[in-house]
C-alpha positions in Angstrom: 1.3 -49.2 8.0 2.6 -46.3 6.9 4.0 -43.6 9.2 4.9 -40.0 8.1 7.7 -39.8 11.1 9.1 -43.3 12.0 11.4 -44.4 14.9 14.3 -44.1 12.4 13.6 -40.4 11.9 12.8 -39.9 15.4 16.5 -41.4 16.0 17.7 -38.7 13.8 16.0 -36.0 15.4 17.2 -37.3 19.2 20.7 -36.8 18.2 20.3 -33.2 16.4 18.6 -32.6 20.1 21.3 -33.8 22.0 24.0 -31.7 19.9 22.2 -28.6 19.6 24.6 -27.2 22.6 27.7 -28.1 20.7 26.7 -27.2 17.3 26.2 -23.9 15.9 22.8 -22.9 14.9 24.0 -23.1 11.0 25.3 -26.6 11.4 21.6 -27.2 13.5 19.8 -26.0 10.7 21.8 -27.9 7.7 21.0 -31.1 9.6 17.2 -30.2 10.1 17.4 -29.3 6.6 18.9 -33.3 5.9 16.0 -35.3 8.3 13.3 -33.3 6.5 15.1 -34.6 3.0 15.7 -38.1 4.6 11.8 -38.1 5.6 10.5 -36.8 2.4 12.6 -39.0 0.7 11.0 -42.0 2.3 7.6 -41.4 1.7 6.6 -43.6 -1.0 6.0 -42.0 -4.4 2.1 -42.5 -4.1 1.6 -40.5 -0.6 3.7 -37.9 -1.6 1.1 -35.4 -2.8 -0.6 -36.1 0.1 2.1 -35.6 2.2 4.1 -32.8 1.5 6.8 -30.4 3.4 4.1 -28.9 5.3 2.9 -31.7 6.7 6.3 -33.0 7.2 7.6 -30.4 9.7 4.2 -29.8 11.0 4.7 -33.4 12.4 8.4 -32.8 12.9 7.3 -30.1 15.5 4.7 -32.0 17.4 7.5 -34.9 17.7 10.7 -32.5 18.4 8.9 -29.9 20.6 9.4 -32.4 24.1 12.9 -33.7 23.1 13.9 -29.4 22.6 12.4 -29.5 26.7 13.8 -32.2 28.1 17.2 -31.9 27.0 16.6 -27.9 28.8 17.1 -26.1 25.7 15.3 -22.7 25.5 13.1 -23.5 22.9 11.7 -19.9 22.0 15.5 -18.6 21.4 16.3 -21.7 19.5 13.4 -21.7 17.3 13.8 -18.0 16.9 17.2 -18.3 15.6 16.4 -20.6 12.9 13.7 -18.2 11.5 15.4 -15.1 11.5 18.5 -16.8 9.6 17.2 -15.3 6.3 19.8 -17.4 4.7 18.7 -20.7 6.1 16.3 -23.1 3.7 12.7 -21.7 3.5 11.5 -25.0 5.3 13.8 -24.9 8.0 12.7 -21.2 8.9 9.2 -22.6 9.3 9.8 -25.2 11.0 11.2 -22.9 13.5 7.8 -20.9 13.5 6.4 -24.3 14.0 8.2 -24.5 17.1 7.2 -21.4 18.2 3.5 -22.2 17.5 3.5 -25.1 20.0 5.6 -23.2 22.5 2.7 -20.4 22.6 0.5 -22.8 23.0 2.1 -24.9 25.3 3.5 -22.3 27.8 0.3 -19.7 27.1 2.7 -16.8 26.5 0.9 -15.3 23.2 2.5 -11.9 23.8 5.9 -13.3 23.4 4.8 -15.5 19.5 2.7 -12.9 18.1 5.9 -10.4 16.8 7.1 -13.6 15.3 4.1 -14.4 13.5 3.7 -10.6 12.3 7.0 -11.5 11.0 6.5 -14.7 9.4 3.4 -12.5 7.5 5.4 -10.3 5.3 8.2 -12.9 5.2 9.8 -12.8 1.5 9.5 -16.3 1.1 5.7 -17.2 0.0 6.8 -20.9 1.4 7.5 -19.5 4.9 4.0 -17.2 5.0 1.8 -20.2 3.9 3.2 -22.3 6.1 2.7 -20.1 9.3 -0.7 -19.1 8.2 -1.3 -23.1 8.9 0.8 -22.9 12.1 -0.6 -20.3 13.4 -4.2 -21.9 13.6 -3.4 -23.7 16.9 -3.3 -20.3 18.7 -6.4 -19.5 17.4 -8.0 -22.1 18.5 -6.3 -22.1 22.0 -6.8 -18.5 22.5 -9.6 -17.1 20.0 -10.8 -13.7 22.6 -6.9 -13.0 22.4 -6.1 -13.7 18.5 -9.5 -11.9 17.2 -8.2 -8.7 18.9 -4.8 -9.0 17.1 -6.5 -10.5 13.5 -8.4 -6.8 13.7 -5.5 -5.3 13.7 -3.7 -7.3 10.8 -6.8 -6.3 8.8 -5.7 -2.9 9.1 -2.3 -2.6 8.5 -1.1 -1.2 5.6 1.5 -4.2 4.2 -1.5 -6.3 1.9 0.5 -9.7 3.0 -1.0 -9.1 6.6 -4.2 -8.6 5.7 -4.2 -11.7 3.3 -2.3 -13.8 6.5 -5.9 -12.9 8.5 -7.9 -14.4 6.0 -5.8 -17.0 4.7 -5.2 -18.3 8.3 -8.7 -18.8 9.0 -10.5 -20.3 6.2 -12.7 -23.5 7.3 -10.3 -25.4 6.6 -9.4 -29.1 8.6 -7.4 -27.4 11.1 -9.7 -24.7 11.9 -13.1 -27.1 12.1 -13.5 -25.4 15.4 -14.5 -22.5 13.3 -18.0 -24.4 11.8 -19.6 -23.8 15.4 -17.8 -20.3 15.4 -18.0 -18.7 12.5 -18.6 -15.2 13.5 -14.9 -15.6 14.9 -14.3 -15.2 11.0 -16.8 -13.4 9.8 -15.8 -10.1 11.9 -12.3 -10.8 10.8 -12.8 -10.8 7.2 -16.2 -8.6 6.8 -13.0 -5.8 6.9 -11.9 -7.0 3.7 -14.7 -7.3 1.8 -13.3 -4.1 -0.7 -10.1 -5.1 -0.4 -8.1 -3.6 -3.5 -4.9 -5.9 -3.7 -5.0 -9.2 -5.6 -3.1 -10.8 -2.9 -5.4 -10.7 0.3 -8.8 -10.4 -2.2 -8.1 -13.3 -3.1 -7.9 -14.9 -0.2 -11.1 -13.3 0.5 -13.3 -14.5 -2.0 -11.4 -18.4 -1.5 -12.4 -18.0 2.2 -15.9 -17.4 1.2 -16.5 -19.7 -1.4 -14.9 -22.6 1.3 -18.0 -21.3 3.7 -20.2 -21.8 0.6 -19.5 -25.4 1.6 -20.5 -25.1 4.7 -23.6 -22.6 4.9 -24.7 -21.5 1.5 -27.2 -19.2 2.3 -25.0 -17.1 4.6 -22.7 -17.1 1.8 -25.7 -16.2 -0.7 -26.6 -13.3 1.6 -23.1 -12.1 1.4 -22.7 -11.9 -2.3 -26.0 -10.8 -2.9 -24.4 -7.4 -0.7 -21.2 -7.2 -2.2 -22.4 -8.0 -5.9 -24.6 -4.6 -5.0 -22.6 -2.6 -3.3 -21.3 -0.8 -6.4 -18.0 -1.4 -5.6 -15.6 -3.3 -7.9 -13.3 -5.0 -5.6 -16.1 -6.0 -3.5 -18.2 -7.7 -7.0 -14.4 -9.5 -7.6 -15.2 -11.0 -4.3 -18.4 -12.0 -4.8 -17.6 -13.5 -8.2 -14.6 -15.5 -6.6 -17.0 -16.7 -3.7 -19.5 -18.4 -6.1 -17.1 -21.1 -7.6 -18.6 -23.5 -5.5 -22.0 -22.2 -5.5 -22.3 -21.9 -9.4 -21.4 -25.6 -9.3 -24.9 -26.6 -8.2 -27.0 -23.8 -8.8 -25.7 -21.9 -11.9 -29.1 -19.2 -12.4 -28.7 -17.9 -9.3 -25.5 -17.1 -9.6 -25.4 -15.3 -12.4 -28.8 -13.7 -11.5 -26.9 -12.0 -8.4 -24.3 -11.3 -10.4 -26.2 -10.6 -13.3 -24.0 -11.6 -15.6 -24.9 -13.8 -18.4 -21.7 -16.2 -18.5 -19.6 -17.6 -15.0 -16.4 -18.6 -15.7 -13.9 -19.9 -13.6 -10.6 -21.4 -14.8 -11.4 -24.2 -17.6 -15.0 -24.2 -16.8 -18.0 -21.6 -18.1 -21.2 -21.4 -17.1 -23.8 -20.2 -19.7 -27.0 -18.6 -19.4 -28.8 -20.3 -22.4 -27.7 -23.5 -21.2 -30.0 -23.9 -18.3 
């Protein structure tokens, strides 16, 4: 059976643990960078859209996180260190805000992650904000009163990348499922947003809705029906963006809230006459 992390790779990881004291943090991160390789490298080629570096040091956390505390190493410095080495491989840096994920969680000290993750936000490496925007879904989950606060004020800030981070971060997605039986935790999140003006977080916007679409239509419906109304452009980009699910299955309504005559999104359009 196949196993994303195997004893082999946990091996490897045992002895970068055991020689983190000895080693300086560049030589740490150049052989983090080599076991995520060696791992990636040994997942045959038919998983490997289905597993990819995310997923990797996602796992590479969970598994390295207890070896980082029982060999006594202070796992928010270390961790720290590797992400705010701008030089250091994209995927290393996140899996030090990985790290730092599970340490929040693990040690309930929120105050002391948050900076990081405000960081990891703007970071100039798309590969290092997408994957905290996954990491940082644990702390949500672990401490939603806490994380709503600080997602209202993300919504506010003036750097866009924030604002997409809060919305990005908690689309329905597998690792939020929480979310289905919480979903005003999002709504009031992203209800801020709803005439966003920069591609970047709009985006993110509309995606976040139409995943919901999935979930509860009509709320969804209800939604749109405002934005599409409101008079407001940015707003209407979100509502059109929302509907790629919904047009799927009921194409008339769509474009009757939109009131458009034609839906199209990517290689697919929608057509009035046709139904």
């Amino acid at each position: 059976m196949f196993q994303l992390i195997n004893q082999a790779h946990l091996k490897l990881a045992e002895t970068i643990v055991k020689h983190i004291n000895v080693l300086t943090i560049d030589e740490v991160a150049a052989e983090i960078d080599k076991l995520i390789s060696i791992i990636r490298n040994d997942i045959p080629e038919k998983k490997r859209i289905s597993y990819g570096r995310y997923g990797i040091i996602k796992k590479l956390g969970i598994e390295m996180y207890p070896m980082l505390k029982q060999n006594d190493i202070d796992v928010l410095e270390f961790a720290s260190n590797l992400y705010t080495n701008i030089q250091f491989e994209q995927f290393v840096r996140s899996f030090g805000v990985q790290i730092i994920s599970i340490y929040g969680v693990e040690t309930k000290k929120i105050e002391e992650v948050l900076p990081i993750f405000e960081q990891a936000a703007t970071d100039e490496k798309w590969e290092v904000r997408e994957c905290s925007a996954g990491f940082v879904r644990k702390l949500v989950k672990t401490f939603p009163d806490r994380m709503k606060k600080w997602y209202l004020k993300q919504v506010t800030s003036d750097n866009p990348m924030s604002r997409r981070f809060a919305s990005e971060s908690i689309r329905p997605v597998a690792d939020n499922s929480w979310l289905k039986k919480n979903p005003e935790f999002c709504f009031e999140v992203i209800k801020n947003l709803f005439a966003e003006s920069k591609d970047y977080p709009r985006s993110s916007v509309g995606n976040n809705l139409s995943d919901w679409a999935r979930i509860d239509k009509e709320r969804v419906y209800k939604i749109v029906q405002k934005l599409a109304d409101s008079g407001n452009k940015n707003s209407y980009w979100i509502a059109y963006r929302a509907c790629r699910n919904l047009v799927k299955n009921e194409p008339l309504k769509v474009m009757d809230i939109l009131k458009i005559d034609k839906y199209k999104y990517k290689n697919r359009i929608y057509y009035r006459h046709d139904y």
